[in-house]
C-alpha positions in Angstrom: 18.5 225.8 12.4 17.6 229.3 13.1 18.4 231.2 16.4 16.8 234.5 17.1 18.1 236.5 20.0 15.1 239.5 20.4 16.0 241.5 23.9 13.5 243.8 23.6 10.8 240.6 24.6 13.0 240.4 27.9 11.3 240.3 31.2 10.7 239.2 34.8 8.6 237.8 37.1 8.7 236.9 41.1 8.3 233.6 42.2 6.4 233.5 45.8 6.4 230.2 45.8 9.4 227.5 45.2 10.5 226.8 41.8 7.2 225.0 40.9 7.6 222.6 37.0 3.8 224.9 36.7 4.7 227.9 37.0 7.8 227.3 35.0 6.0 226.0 32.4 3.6 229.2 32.1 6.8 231.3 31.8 7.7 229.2 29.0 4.6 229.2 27.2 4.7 232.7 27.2 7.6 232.8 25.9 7.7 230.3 22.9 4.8 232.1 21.6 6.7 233.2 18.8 9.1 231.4 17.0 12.5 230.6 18.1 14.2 229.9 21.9 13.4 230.6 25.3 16.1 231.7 28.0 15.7 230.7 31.7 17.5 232.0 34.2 16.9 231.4 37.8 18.2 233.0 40.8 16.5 232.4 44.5 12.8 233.3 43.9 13.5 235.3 40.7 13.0 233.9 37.4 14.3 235.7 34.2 13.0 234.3 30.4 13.9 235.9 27.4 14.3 234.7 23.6 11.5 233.7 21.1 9.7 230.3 19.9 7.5 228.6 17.8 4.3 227.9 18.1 4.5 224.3 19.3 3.3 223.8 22.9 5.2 222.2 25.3 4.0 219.3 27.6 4.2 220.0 31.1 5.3 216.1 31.6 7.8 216.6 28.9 9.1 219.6 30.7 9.6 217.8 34.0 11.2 215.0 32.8 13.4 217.4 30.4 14.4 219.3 33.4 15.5 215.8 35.7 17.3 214.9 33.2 19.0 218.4 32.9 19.6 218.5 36.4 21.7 215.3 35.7 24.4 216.9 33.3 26.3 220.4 33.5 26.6 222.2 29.8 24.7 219.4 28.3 22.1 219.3 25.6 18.8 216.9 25.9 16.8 216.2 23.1 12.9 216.3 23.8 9.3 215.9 22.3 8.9 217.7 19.0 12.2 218.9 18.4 13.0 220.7 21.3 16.3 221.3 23.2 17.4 222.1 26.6 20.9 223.6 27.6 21.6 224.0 31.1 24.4 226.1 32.9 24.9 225.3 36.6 28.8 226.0 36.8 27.8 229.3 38.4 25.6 229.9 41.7 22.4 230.8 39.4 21.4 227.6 36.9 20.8 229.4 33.2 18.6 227.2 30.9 17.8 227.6 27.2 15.5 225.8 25.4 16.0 225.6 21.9 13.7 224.7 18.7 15.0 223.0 16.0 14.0 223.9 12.2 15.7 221.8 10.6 17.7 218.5 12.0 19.4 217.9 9.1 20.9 221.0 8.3 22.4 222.2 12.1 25.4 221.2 12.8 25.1 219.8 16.6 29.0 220.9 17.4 28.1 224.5 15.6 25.1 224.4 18.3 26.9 223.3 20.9 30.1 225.9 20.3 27.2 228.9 19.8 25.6 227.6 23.2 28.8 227.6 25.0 29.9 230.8 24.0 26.5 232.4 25.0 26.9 230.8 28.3 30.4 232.3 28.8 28.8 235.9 27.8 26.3 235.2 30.0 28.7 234.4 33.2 30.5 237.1 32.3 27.5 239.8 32.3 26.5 238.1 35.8 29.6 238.6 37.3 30.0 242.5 36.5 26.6 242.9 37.5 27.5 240.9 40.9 30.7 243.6 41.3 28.4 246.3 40.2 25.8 245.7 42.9 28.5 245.0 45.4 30.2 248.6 44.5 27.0 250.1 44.7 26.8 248.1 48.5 30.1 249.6 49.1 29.5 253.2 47.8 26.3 253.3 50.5 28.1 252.3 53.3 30.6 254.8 52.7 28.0 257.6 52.4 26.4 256.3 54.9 29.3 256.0 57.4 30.6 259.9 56.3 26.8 261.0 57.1 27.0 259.9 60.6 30.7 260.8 61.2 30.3 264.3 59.2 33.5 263.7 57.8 33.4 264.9 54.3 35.7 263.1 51.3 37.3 265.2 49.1 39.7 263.9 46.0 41.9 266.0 43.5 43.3 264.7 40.0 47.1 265.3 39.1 46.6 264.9 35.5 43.2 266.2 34.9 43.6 268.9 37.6 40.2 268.3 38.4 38.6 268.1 42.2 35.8 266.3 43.4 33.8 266.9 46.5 31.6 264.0 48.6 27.9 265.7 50.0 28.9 266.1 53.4 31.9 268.4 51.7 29.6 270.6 50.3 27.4 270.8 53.1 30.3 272.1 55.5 31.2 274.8 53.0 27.4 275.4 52.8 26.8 275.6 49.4 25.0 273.5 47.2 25.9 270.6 45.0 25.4 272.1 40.9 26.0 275.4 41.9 29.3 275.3 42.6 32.1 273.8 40.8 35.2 272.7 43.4 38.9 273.3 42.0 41.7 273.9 44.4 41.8 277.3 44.0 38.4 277.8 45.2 38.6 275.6 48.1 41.3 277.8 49.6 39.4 281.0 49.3 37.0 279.2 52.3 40.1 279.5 54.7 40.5 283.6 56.1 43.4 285.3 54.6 46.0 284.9 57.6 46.1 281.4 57.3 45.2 280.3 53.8 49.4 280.7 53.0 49.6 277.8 55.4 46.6 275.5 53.5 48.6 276.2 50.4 52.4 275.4 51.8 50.5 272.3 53.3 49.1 271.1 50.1 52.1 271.7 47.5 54.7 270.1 49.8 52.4 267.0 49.7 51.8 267.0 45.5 55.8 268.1 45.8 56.9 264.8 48.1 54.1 262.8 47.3 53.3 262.5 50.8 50.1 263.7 53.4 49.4 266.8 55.5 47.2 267.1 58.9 46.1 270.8 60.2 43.4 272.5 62.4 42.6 275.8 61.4 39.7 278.5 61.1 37.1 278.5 58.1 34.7 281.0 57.1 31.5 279.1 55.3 30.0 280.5 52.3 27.2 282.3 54.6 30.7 283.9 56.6 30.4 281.9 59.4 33.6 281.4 61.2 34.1 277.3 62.1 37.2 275.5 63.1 37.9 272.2 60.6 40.4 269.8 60.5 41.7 268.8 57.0 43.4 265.3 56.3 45.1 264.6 52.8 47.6 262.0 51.3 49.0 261.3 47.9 48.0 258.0 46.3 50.0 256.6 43.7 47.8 255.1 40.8 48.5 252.9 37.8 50.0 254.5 34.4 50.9 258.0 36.7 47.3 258.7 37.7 48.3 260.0 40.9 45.6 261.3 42.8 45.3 263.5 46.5 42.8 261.9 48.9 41.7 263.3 51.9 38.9 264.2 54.5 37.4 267.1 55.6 35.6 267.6 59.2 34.3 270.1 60.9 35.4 270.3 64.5 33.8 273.6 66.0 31.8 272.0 68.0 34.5 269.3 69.6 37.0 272.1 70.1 34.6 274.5 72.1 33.9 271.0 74.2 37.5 271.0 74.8 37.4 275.1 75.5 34.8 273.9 77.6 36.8 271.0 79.8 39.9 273.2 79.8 37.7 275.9 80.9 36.3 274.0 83.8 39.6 272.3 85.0 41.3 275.7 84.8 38.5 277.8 86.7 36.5 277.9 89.8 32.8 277.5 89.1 31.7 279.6 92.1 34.1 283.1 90.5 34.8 282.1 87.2 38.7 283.0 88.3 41.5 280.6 87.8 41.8 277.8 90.0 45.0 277.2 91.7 46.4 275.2 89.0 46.2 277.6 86.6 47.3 280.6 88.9 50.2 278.0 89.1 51.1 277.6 85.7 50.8 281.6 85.1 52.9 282.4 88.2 55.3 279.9 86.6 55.3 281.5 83.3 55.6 285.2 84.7 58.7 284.5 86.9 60.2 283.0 83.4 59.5 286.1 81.2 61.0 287.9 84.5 64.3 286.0 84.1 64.5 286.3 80.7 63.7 290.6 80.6 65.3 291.2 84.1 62.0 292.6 85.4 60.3 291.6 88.5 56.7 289.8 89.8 54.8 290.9 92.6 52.5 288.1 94.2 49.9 289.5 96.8 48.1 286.9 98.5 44.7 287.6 99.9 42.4 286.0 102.7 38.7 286.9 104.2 38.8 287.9 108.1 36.6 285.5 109.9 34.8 283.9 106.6 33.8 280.6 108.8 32.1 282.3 110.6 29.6 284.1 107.9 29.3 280.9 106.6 28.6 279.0 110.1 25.9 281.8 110.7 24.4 283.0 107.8 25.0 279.7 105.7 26.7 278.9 102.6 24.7 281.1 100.2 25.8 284.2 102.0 29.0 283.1 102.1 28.9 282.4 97.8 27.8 285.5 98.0 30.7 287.4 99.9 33.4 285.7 97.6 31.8 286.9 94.4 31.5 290.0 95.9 35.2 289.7 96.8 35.8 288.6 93.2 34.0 291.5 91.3 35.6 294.3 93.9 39.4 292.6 93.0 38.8 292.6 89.8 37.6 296.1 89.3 41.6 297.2 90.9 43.3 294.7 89.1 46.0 296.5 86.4 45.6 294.6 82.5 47.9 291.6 82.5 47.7 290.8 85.8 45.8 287.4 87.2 43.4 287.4 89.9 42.6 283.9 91.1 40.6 281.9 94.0 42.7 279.4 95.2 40.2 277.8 97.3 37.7 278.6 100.3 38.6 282.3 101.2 41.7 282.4 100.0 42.8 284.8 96.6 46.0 285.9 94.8 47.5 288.5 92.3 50.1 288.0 90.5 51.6 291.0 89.5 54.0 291.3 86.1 56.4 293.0 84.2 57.0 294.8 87.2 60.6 297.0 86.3 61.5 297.4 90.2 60.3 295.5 93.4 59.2 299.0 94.9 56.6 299.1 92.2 54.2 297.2 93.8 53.6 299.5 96.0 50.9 301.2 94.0 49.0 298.1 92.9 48.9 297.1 96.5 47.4 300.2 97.5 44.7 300.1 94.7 43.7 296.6 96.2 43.9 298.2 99.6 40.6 300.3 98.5 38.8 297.3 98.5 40.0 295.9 101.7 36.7 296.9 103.1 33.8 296.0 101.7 30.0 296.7 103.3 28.0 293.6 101.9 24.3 293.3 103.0 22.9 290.4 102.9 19.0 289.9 102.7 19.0 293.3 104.8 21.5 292.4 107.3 25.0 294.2 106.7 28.6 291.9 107.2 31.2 293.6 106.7 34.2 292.0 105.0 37.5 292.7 105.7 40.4 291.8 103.9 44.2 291.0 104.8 47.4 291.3 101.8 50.5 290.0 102.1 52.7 290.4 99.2 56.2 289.6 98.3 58.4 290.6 95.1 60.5 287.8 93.1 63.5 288.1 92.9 64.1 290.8 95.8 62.2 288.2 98.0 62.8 284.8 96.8 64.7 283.2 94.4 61.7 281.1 93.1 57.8 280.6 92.8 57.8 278.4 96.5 59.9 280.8 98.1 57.9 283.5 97.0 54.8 282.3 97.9 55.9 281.1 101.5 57.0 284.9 102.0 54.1 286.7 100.8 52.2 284.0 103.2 54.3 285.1 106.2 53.5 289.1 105.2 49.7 287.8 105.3 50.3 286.1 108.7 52.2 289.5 109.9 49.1 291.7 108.4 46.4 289.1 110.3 48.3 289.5 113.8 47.5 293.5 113.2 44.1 294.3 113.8 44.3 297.9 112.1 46.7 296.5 109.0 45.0 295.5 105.7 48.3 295.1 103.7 51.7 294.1 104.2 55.0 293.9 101.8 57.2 290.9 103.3 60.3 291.5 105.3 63.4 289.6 106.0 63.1 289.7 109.4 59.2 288.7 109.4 60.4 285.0 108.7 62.3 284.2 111.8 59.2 285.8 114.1 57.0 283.5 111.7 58.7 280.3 112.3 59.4 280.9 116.2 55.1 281.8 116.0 54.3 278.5 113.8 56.7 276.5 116.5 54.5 278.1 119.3 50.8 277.8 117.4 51.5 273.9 116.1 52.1 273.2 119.9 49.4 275.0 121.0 47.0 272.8 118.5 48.3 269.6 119.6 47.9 270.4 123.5 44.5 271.1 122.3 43.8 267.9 120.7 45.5 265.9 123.6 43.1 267.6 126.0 46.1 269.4 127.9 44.6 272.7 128.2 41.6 273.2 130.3 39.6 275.8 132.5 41.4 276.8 136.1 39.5 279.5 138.4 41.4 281.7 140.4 38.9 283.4 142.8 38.5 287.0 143.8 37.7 287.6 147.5 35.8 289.9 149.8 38.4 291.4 151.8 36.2 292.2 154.9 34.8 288.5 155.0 37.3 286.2 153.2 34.6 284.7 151.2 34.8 284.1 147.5 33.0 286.9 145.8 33.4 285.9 142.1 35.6 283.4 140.4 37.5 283.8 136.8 37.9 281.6 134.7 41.4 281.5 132.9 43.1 278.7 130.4 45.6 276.9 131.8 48.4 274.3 129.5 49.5 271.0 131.6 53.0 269.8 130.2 53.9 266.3 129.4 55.2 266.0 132.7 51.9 267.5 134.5 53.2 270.5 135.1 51.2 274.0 134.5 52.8 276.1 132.0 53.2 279.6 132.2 50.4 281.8 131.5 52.3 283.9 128.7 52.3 280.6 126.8 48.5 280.7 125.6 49.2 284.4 125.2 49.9 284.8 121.7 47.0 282.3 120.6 44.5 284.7 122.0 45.8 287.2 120.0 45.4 285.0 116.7 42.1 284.9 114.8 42.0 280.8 114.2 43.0 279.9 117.8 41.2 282.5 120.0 37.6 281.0 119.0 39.3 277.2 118.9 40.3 277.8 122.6 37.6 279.9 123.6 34.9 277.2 122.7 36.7 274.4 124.6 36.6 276.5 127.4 33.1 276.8 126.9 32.3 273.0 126.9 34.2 272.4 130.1 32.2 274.8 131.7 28.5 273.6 130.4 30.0 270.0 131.6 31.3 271.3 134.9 29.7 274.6 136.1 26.3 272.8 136.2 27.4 270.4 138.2 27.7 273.1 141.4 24.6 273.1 143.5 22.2 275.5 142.8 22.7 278.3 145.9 26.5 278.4 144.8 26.0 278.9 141.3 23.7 281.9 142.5 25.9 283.4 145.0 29.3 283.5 143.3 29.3 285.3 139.4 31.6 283.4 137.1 33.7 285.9 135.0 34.7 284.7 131.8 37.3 286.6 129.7 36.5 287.2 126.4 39.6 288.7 124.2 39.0 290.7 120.7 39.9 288.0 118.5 37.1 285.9 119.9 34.7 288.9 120.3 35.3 289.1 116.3 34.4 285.6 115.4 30.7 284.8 114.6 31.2 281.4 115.6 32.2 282.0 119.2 30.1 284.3 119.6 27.3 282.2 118.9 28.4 279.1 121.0 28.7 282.2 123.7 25.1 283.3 123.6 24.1 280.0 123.9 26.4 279.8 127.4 24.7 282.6 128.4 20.9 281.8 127.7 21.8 278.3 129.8 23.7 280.3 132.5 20.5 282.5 132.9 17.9 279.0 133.5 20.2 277.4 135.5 20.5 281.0 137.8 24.5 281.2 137.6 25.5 285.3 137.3 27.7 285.7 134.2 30.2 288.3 134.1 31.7 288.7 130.8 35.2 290.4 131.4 36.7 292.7 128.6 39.7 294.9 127.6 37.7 297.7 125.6 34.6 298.8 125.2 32.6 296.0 122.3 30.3 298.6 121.1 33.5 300.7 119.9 35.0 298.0 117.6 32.1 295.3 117.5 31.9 294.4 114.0 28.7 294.5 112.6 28.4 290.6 112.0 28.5 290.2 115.6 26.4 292.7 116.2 23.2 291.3 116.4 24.4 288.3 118.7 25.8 291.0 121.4 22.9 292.6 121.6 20.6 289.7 122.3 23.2 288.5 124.9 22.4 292.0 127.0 18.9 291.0 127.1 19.7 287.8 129.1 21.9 287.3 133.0 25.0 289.0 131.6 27.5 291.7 132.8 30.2 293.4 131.8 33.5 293.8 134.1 36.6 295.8 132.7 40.5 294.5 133.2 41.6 298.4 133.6 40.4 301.3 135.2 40.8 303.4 131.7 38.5 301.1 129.9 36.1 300.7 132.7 35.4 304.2 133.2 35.7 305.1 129.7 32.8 302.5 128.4 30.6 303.8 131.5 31.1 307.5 130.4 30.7 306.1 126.2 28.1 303.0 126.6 25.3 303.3 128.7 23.4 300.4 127.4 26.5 298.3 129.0 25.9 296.7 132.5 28.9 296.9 134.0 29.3 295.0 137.5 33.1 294.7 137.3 35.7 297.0 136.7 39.8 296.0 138.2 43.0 298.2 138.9 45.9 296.2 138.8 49.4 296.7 140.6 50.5 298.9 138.1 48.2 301.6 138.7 48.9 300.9 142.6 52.6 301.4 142.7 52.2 304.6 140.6 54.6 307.3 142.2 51.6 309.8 143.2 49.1 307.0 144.3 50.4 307.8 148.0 49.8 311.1 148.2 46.4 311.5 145.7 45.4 307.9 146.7 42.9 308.5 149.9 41.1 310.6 147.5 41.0 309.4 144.0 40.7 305.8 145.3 38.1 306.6 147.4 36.0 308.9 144.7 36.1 305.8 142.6 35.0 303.5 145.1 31.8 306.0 146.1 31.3 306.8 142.1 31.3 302.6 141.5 28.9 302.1 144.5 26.7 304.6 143.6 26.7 302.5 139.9 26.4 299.3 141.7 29.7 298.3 140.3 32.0 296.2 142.4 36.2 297.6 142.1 38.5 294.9 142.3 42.3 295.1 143.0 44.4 292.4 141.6 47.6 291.0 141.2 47.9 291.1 145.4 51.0 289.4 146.9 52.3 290.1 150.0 50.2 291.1 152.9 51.5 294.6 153.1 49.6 295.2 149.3 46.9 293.7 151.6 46.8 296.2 154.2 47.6 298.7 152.6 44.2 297.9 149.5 42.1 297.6 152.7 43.1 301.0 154.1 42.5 302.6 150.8 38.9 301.1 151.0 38.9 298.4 148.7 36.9 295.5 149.4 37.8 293.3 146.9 41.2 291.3 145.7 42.6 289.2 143.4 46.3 287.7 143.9 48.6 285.1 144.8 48.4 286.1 147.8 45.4 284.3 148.1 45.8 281.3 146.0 46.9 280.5 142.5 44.4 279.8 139.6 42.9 276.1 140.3 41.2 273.3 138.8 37.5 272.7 139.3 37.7 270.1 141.9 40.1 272.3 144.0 37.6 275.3 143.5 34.7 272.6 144.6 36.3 272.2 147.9 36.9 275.6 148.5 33.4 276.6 148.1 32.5 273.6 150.4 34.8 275.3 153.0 34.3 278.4 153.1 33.5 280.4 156.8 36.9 281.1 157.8 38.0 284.6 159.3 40.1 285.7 156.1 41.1 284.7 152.9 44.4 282.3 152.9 47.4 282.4 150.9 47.5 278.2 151.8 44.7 276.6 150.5 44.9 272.8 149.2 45.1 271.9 145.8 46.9 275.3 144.4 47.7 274.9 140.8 
């Protein structure tokens, strides 16, 4: 028998159909051609014939009986028609078939036949099964490149014995250049990493050939173009089989991650509105500077800053003036600021310095008077000027505190102290500011919750015409009920008019008493007798107030009541220029000016004669003066003829006996204020009063005297 094996005659061709005894037979007709066998191999929809044949045809119903009875053995050999032979394989997933041609019967030996079949079946399994682990390498080797694509995480692997390095695509691409023109080695890759650090690549790398262990680090890389990135680089020693050890490791770059990190730490650490640090990191800096002062025996100066009356910009104007005003604030600060220091915006209106390396306490002095130049800033916004005004208070660690709470709480308290001084800008704390702080705090936290119990309210304490005994005018004054119902002293609420958050808070709930109360007066009282409502600097200052205000007065003015705004000074002196505008709408409407001193009376007629003044007093003081007796027929009667020439009523106040009486009337005065008369009352008191009035002259015992 002769067997010719011809590869070169191998082929294929796709089934698109099952496997079909037809189209099988073609494939072997075609292949039996020439003498000698035909190989089938089958797999899914593919069909694979090679070998050579003779020249006899094969039946198709030969073929199909040849194959049933193939399908019914496994390594067997089925004699057919004409001399033919069919050896089937289906040990493996894919059934191999060869059909064989015998030449001569008598000479083959059938076991030779059957040993050469077998053994070309076995090389046959075996070629299927590398090509089956060569496919699924080739499977594996995609995912991987496709998996380091979309991570961009290059592979990179270096050879102990051969010394040789290999780089994956994504490698090259993040040292931009280009796969075949350049050849990686070790020594190469580290000339990528900038001098400073490419010590520390190396150490990494020899201790882990050394140990036969890994490495991790983060550090800058300059591309082959020079641009600088930030990569991370991974690496581990793998021990391989006869001492092929061999260094894996990946290779990313992670600019883009890390300046999303700068990004978030950026944002967490900084105020969006200034770009400054944010509290928390002014917190962590004020922390670290009072360290390096404990360890160098140096000092830190903390200055704390705040915005006089900020609401109010904000209440009037809006919120994008107020924006505005702190980056305003922000750029003027920064411009003093010494190199080293930290200016931050700890929220709403509300900055601080920290000061280092300062070698004595006393030299914070000159920082804080470089701020102090900016204390004062003309802003003008959409062509209206605000001034903004600053206050400082600033402390010194460790002359002032013995750490960061304490020295914050005292450069708080020399911010408090600088607020309560209209003329101040800056401070430096002082021991004994603390106790007058705390005794202040005691006093203000009351004061707030008597507010927000509703125990302070508007009394009227009424100023009469001392020829009739009728009520000429009536002030209103804030009065404090205690638990027990009893009306506090007046010096009390004192202080809070004198403080820049409470004036305006107690100043507008005056005002909505009076829109609920006054109104409720008929309308020929409300026209006969002014209301005179006191209005103190602190409130005069706030744009809030002074608002709600205008809006009193524009409503006083329909409803016919005579307003009477009583002052200490003259506004158009110190008005601020925020205000401003609001003052000078409210002279347009039903409003007047009265004076609680003769000095500031007469010296806002003789300065401001756009000012109606109606009202100017002289209280006892100025009465009991040692020369009043001898000058007084004649000075107080030049000012009683110079005020009625102006149309301006003089009142004397503070009346309590009837001798002050007597005496007031003889000097000509013919108006009076005391508790001679009655003490300041509530409105229902007042309301009877007014009801009752016609008797021959004012009384010192009138019902319901608070």
């Amino acid at each position: 028998m002769l067997v010719k094996d011809v590869p070169g005659l191998e082929k294929q061709a796709a089934m698109t159909a099952e496997y079909r005894e037809t189209k099988l037979l073609d494939l072997t007709r075609a292949a039996v051609a020439a003498e000698g066998a035909a190989l089938i191999r089958s797999s899914g929809k593919r069909v694979i014939t090679s070998g050579t044949a003779g020249s006899t045809e094969l039946d198709g119903r030969w073929l199909e009986t040849l194959l049933s009875s193939s399908a019914q053995s496994k390594d067997s050999i089925v004699r057919g028609a004409d001399d033919w032979s069919v050896f089937v394989d289906d040990s493996g997933s894919q059934p191999t078939i060869l059909l064989l041609k015998w030449i001569d019967a008598r000479t083959q030996s059938r076991v030779s036949i059957e040993q050469s079949v077998e053994t070309l079946f076995n090389t046959l399994r075996t070629l299927g099964e590398l090509t089956v682990a060569k496919q699924a390498a080739a499977r594996s080797d995609t995912v991987i490149r496709g998996l380091e694509m979309m991570a961009e995480i290059g592979l990179w692997q270096y050879n102990f014995s051969s010394e040789t390095t290999t780089w994956s695509d994504v490698t090259y691409q993040i040292h931009g250049v280009e796969r075949g023109s350049f050849t990686p080695s070790m020594e190469a890759s580290l000339d990528f990493f900038p001098e400073e650090v490419r010590g520390l690549v190396r150490n990494n790398i020899n201790q882990a050939i050394e140990h036969g262990t890994g490495f991790s680090f983060v550090l800058p890389f300059r591309r082959a173009d020079g641009e600088l990135r930030t990569v991370r680089s991974v690496g581990n020693v793998i021990k391989g089989e006869g001492g092929e050890d061999q260094l894996f490791g990946i290779f990313q770059d992670i600019t883009d991650v890390k300046e999303a990190e700068l990004r978030l730490w950026w944002t967490a650490n900084h105020d969006a509105l200034t770009g400054l640090p944010n509290r928390m990191l002014f917190q962590e800096r004020l922390d670290s500077a009072i360290g390096v002062a404990q360890r160098q025996a140096k000092s830190v100066g903390l200055i704390l800053i705040d915005l006089d009356h900020f609401k109010s910009i904000n209440d009037v104007y809006g919120h994008e003036a107020g924006d505005r005003v702190l980056k305003t604030v922000a750029d003027r600060l920064s411009a003093q600021l010494r190199q080293g220091d930290t200016l931050a915006r700890l929220g709403g209106d509300e900055f601080a310095i920290i000061v280092s390396d300062l070698s004595t306490a006393e030299d914070l002095s000159r920082p804080l008077e470089r701020l102090l130049l900016a204390a004062e800033i003309d802003f003008n916004y959409r062509n209206i000027p605000i001034p903004v005004k600053l206050s400082m208070g600033a402390a010194v660690f460790p002359r002032d505190a013995e750490n960061e709470r304490e020295l914050y709480r005292n450069a708080d308290i020399a911010l408090f102290r600088t607020k309560e001084e209209a003329d101040e800008r800056g401070t430096i704390y002082d021991p004994s500011h603390g106790a007058e702080r705390e005794g202040r705090e005691s006093q203000f936290r009351r004061i707030r919750e008597a507010i927000a119990a509703g125990a302070i309210a508007p009394y009227f304490q009424p100023v009469f015409d001392l020829r009739t005994g009728r009520v000429a005018s009536v002030e209103v004054l804030a009065r404090w009920r205690d638990e027990a119902d009893q009306i506090l002293s007046a010096t009390m609420l004192k202080p809070a008019f004198e403080d820049a958050d409470l004036a305006p808070q107690l100043g507008l709930l005056i005002l909505q008493h009076l829109q609920a109360k006054w109104s409720t007066l008929d309308e020929p009282t409300r026209k006969r007798v002014p209301l005179c409502l006191n209005l103190s600097p602190r409130e005069m200052h706030n744009l809030t107030y002074m608002e709600a205000l205008k809006r009193f007065v524009e409503e006083s003015s329909t409803d016919g009541t005579e307003l009477v705004l009583e002052l200490k000074q003259n506004p158009l002196r110190l008005l601020p220029s925020h205000v401003a505008p609001t003052f000078e709408r409210m002279l347009k409407e039903n409003v007047t000016f009265g004076f609680d001193s003769l000095a500031a009376g007469f010296e806002a007629l003789v300065e401001s004669a756009s000012l109606r003044v109606s009202q100017i007093k002289a209280n006892k003081a100025t009465l009991t003066h040692p020369n009043v007796e001898e000058r007084a027929a004649a000075i107080i009667g030049g000012m009683i003829e110079t005020c009625g020439q102006l149309g301006i009523q003089l009142v004397a106040t503070e009346i309590e006996t009837e001798g002050e009486l007597k005496r007031l009337r003889s000097l000509g005065y013919m108006l009076g204020q005391g508790f001679y008369f009655c003490r300041a009352m509530d409105f229902e008191a007042l309301t009877e009063m007014l009801q009752n009035e016609g008797s021959d002259r004012p009384s010192g015992n009138i019902n319901a005297m608070a």
